[in-house]
N, C-alpha and C positions, 0 to 999 in steps of 0.2 A: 463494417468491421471496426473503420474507428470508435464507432459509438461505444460499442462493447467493451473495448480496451482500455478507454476511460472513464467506462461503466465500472467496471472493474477493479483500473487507478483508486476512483474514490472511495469503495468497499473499502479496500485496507490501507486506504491513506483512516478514513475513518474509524476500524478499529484500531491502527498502530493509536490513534490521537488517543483511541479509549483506554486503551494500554497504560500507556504517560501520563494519564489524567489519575487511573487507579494508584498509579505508585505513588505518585505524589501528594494524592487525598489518603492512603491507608500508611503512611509512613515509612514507606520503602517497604514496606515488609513483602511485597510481592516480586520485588527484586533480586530477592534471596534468594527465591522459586527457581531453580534452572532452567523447568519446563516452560513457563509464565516466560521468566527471561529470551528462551532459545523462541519461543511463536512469536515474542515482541520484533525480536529482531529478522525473523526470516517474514514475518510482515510486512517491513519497511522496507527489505530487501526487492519482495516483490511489486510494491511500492514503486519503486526510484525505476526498476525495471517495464513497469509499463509506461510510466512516464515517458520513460527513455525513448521507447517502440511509439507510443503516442508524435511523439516530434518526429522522429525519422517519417513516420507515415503520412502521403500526403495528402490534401483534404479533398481530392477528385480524381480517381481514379479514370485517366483519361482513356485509357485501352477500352475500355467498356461501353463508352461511346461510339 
């Protein structure tokens, strides 16, 4: 399960990056975007969130032994 989660983490750490990279190469103009704007940020949102579950979770689930 942890695999997945920061399988996961990295997909939208990756596209938040892509996000950041487009506003900053198109001249903000994608910032304007509400929509553009609202997926950048519930991105990164989920982002920080599996991070998050990634550290609380620990790397051997000892019961299953």
């Amino acid at each position: 399960m942890r695999a997945y989660v920061i399988t996961s983490g990295g997909i939208f750490a990756v596209l938040t990056i892509a996000h950041l990279l487009r506003i900053g190469l198109e001249n903000r103009q994608p910032a304007t975007d509400p929509v553009y704007s609202h997926h950048t940020r519930i991105g990164n949102l989920i982002r920080l969130g599996v991070a998050r579950a990634a550290a609380r979770e620990p790397m051997i689930d000892w019961n299953l032994l």
